[in-house]
C-alpha positions as CSV (number, residue, x, y, z in Angstrom):
1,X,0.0,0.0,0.0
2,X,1.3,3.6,-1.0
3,X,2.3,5.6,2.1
4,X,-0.3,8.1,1.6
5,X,-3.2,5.4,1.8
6,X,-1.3,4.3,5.0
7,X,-1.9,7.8,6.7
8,X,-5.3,8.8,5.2
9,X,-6.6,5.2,6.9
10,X,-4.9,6.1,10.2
11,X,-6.1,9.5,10.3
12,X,-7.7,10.9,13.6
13,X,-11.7,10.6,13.8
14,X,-12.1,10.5,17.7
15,X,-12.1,13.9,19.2
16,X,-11.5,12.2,22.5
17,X,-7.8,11.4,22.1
18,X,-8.0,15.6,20.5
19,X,-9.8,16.7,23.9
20,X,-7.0,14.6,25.8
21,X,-4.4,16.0,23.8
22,X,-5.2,19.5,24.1
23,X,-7.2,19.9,27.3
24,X,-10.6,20.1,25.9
25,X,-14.2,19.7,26.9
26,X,-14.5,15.9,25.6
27,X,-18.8,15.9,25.3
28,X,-18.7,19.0,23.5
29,X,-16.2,18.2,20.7
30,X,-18.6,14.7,20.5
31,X,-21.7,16.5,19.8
32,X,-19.9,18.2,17.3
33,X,-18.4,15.5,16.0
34,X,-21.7,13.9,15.4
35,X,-22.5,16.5,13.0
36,X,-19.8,17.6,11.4
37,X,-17.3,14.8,11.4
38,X,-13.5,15.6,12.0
39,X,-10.6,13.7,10.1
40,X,-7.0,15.0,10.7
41,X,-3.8,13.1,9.2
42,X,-1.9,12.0,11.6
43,X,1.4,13.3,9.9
44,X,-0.5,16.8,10.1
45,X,-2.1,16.7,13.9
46,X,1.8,16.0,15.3
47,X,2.6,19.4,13.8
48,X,0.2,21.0,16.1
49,X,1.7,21.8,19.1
50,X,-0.6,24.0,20.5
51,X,-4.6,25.2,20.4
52,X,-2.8,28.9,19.1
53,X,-1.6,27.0,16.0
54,X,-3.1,28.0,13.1
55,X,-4.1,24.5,11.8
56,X,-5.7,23.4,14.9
57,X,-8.5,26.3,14.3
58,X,-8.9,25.2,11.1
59,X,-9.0,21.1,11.5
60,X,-10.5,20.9,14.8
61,X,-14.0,20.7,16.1
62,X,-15.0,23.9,17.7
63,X,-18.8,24.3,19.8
64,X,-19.2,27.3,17.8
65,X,-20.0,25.4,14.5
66,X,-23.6,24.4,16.6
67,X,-24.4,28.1,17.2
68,X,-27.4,29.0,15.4
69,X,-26.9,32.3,13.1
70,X,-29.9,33.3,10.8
71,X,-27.5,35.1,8.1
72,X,-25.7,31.3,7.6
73,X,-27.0,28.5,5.2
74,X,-26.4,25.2,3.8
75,X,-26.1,26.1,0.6
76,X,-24.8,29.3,-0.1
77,X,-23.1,29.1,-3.2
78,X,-26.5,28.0,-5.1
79,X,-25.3,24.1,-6.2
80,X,-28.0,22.7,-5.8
81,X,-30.1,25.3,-7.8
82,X,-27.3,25.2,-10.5
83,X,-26.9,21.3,-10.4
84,X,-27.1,19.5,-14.1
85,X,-26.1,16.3,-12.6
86,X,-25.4,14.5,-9.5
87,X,-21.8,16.0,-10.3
88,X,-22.1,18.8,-12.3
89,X,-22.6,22.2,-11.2
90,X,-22.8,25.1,-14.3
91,X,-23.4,28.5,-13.1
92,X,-21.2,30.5,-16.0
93,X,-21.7,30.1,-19.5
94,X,-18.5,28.0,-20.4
95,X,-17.6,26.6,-17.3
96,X,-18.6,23.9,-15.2
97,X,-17.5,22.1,-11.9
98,X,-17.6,18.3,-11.8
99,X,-17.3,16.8,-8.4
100,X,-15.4,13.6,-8.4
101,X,-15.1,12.4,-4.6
102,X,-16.5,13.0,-1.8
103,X,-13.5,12.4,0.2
104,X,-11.1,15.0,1.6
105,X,-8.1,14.2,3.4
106,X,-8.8,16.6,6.3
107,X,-11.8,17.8,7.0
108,X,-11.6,22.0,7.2
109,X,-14.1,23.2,9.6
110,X,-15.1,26.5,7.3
111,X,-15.7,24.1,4.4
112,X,-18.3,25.2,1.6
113,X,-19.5,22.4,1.1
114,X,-20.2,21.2,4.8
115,X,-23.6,19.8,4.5
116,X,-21.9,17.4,2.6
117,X,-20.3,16.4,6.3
118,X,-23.8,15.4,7.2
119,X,-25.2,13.9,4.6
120,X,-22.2,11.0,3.0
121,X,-21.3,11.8,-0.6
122,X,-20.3,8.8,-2.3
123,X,-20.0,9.4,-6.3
124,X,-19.6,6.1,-7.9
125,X,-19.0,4.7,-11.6
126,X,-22.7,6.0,-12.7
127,X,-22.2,9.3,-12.0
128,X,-19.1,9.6,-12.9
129,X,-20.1,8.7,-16.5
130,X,-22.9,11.1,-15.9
131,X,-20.8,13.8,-16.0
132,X,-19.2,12.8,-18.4
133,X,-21.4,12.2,-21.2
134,X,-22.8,15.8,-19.8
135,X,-19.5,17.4,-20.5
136,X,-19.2,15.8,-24.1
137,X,-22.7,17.0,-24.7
138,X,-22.3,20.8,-24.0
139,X,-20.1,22.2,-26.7
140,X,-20.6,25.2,-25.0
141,X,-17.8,24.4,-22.2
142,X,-14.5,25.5,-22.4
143,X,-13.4,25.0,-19.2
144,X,-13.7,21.9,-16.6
145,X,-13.2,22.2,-12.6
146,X,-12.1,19.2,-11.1
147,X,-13.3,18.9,-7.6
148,X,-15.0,17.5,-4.7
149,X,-14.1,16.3,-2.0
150,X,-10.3,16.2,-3.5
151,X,-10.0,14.2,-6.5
152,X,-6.5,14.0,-5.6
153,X,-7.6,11.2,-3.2
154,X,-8.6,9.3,-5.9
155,X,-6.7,6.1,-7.2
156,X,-4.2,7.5,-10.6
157,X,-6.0,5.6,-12.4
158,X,-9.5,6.2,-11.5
159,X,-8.5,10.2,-11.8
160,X,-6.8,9.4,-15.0
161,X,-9.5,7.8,-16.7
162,X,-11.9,11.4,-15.9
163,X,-9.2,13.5,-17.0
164,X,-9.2,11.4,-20.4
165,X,-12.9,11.4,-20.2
166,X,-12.9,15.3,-20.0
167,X,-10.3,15.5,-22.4
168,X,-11.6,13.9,-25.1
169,X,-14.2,16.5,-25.2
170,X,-12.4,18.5,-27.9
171,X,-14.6,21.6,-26.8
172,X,-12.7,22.0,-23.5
173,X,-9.6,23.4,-23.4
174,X,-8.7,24.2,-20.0
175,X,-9.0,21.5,-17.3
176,X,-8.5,22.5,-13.1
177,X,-7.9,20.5,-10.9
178,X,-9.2,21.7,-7.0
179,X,-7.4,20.3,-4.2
180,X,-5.2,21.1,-0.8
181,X,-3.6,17.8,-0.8
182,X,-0.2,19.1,-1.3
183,X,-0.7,21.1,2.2
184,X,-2.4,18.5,4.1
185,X,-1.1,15.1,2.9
186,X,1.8,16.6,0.5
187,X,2.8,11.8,0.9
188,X,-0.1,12.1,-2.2
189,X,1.7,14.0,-4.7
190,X,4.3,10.7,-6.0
191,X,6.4,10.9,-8.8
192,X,3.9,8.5,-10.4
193,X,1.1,11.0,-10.1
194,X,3.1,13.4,-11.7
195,X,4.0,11.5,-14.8
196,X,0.6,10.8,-15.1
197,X,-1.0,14.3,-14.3
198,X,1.6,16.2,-17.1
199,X,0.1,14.0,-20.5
200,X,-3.2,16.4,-19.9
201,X,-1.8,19.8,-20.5
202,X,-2.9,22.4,-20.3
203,X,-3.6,21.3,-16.6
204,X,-4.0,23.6,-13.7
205,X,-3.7,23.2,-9.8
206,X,-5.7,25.4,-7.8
207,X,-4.2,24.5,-4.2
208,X,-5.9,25.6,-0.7
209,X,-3.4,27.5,1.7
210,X,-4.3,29.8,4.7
211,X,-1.5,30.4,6.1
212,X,2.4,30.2,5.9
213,X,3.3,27.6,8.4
214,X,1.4,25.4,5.9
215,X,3.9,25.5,3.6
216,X,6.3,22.9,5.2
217,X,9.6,21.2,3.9
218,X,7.4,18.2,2.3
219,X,4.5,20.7,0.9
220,X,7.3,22.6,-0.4
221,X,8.9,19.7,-2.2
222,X,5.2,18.4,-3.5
223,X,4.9,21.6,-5.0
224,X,8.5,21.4,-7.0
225,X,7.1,18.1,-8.2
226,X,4.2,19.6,-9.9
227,X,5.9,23.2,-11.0
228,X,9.1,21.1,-12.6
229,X,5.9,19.1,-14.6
230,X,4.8,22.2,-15.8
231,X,1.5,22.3,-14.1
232,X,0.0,25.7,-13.4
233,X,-0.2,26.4,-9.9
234,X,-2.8,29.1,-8.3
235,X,-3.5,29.5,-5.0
236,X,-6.9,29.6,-3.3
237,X,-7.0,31.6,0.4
238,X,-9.9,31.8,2.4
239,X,-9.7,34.7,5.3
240,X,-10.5,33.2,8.3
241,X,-10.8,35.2,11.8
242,X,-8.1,34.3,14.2
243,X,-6.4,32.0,11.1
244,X,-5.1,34.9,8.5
245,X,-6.9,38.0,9.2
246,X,-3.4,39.8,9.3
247,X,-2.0,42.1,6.7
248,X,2.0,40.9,7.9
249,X,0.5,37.2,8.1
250,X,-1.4,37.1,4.2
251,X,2.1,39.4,2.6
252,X,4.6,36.4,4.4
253,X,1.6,33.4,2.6
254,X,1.8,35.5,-1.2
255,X,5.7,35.9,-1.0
256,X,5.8,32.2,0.2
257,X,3.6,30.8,-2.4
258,X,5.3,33.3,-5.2
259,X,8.7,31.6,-4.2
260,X,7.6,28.4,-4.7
261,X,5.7,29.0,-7.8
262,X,2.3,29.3,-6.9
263,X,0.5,32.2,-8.1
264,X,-2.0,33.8,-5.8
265,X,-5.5,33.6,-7.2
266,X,-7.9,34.1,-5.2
267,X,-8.7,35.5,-1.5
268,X,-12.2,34.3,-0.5
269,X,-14.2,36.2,2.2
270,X,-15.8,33.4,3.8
271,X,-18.5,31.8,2.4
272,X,-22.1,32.1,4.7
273,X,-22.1,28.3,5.4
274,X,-24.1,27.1,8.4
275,X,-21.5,26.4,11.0
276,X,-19.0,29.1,9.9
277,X,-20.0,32.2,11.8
278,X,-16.9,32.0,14.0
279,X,-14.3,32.3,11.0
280,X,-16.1,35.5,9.6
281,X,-14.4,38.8,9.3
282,X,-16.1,42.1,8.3
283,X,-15.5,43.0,4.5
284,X,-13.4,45.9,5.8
285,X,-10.5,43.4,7.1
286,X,-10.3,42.4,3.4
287,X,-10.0,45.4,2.3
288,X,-7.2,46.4,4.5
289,X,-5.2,43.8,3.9
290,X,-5.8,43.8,-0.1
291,X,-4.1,47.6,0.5
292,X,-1.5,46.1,2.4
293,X,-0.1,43.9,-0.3
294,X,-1.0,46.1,-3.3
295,X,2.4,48.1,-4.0
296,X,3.9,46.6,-0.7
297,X,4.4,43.5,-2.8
298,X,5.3,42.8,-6.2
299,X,1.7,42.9,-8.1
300,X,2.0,39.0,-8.3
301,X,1.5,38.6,-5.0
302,X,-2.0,40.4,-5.4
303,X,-5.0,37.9,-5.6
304,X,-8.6,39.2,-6.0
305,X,-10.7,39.7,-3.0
306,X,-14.0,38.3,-3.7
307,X,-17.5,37.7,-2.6
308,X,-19.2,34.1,-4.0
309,X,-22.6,35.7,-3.7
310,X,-25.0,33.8,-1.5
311,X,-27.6,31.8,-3.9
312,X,-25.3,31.1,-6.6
313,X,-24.6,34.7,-8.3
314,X,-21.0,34.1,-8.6
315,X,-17.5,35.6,-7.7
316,X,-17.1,39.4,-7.2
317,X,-14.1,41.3,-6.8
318,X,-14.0,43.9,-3.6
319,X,-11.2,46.5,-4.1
320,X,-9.7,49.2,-1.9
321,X,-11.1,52.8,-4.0
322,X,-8.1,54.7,-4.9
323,X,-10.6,57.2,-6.7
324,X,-11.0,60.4,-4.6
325,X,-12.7,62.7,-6.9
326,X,-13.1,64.2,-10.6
327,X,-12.5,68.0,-11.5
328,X,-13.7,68.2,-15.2
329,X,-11.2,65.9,-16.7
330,X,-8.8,65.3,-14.4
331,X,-9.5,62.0,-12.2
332,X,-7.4,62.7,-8.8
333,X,-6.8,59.1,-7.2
334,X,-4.2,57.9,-4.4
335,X,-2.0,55.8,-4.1
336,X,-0.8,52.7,-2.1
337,X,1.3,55.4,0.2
338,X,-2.0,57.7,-0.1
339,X,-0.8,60.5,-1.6
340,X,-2.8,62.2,-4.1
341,X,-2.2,61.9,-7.7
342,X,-3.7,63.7,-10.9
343,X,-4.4,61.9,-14.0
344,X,-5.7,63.9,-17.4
345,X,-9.0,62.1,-18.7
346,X,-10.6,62.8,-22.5
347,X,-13.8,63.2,-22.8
């Protein structure tokens, strides 16, 4: 058995041994448990040494995921309104995200798709040929997200045969690939994943990273793997209260990722998912620390800020207004320092 299998089936599902470990209220972290089940790799929980880590607020059980908060929802991004399938979500026009697996190799506790932690979401051979004779169908797609779950987690050659499924689909150009193995179970990403990941160009990672102290020594070496492939990697961030909602913390994460050749992508303002309310920041901490990288850091270091919009109205970008006024035809804006600046307009 490959050594990732090995830790994936040893990883931690009894919140006892993690209320033992870190000197907390056992009962409560069960009746969370019950709903929204915890899996840690064991390979990751030994790197937690205390409960001010910044993985253990993101991996670990909290009682605030029962508190009831009327803003929240199951299903904020809209994917069961925009559902085609059992696997295939199309909200844009040449676009569409196909869900793989329904397996994750730690469960984060801000996750979108959490309802999916109470209700099991097994995909199996039908569906996966669902989507696929979907995707073939709809000339219209350019462009195929790969997610789930992680369909990292998936067996090479059960992900191989979907990626030649998707690409036999002369339509699509573009196929993504949505996972955070590399920073949760970096054991996954073998040579022999590799070799067979780089015959499907052009291919594109979009990992998951919240915070620097993710990017160990073997996440670092995962990601070498898959740059030296020539596999587009973007980074995905989601800004998380007491995780990452720090302008010195988010510039160290983009200058990390930049040097080992992820680009950052996104920033996501957390999405309104029932159990969530703890990790949510006001827009304004966004904003902030959007102006804190942009010309403090080279302008690849600057994701987009977005809003998915509750009920499935897609991404938005939130920016920082450098505008101050206009005076006929000159447009006075400031910049990063906030100093004023005047630039000459035509009508």
């Amino acid at each position: 058995m490959e050594r990732w299998k090995k830790i994936l089936l040893q990883s931690l599902r009894d919140t006892d041994e993690l209320a033992e470990r870190f000197g907390l209220p056992a009962e409560e972290l069960r009746q969370v448990n019950r709903i929204f089940p915890c899996r840690i790799p064991r390979t990751l929980l030994e790197r937690i040494k205390s409960t001010d880590d910044p993985l253990f607020r993101q991996c670990v059980p909290d009682p605030a995921e029962l508190s009831d908060d009327n803003d929240l929802m199951n299903d904020p991004l809209g994917e069961l309104r925009f559902r085609k399938t059992e696997v295939i979500v199309q909200k844009y026009p040449d676009r569409c995200l196909f869900l793989v697996s329904g397996e994750c190799a730690m469960y984060c506790r801000f996750c979108t798709r959490k309802r999916k932690f109470r209700q099991p979401f097994r995909i199996g051979e039908e569906e996966i040929e669902s989507g696929l004779r979907y995707i073939r169908e709809h000339t219209e797609l350019r462009d195929v997200l790969i997610s789930g779950g992680d369909p990292l987690l998936l067996n090479d050659d059960k992900l191989e045969y979907i990626l030649q499924g998707v690409r036999q689909a002369e339509h699509v150009k573009i196929i993504r690939i949505g996972t955070r193995t590399p920073g949760v179970l970096p054991e996954r990403i073998t040579v022999k994943l590799v070799r067979m990941l780089k015959k499907y160009h052009p291919l594109y990672l979009n990992i998951h990273f919240n915070h620097p102290a993710e990017l160990t020594r073997e996440t670092q070496t995962a990601l070498k793997r898959l740059a030296d492939a020539g596999i587009v990697l973007g980074s995905q961030t989601v800004l998380l209260k007491g995780v990452n909602d720090d302008p010195e913390i988010m510039r160290e994460l983009m200058w990390k990722l930049l040097e080992n050749r992820v680009r950052p992508y996104y920033i996501f303002q957390c999405d309104l998912i029932y159990g969530t309310g703890h990790f949510r920041t006001p827009l304004s901490k966004g904003i902030e620390i959007m102006e804190s990288l942009r010309g403090w850091s080279s302008g690849m270091a600057n994701p987009h800020f977005v809003i998915d919009l509750p009920g499935g109205g897609g991404k938005i970008p939130v920016t920082a207004d450098y505008f101050l006024r206009r005076e006929g035809n000159s447009i006075f804006c400031r910049n990063y320092c906030g100093e004023e600046y005047c630039y000459p307009d035509i009508d």
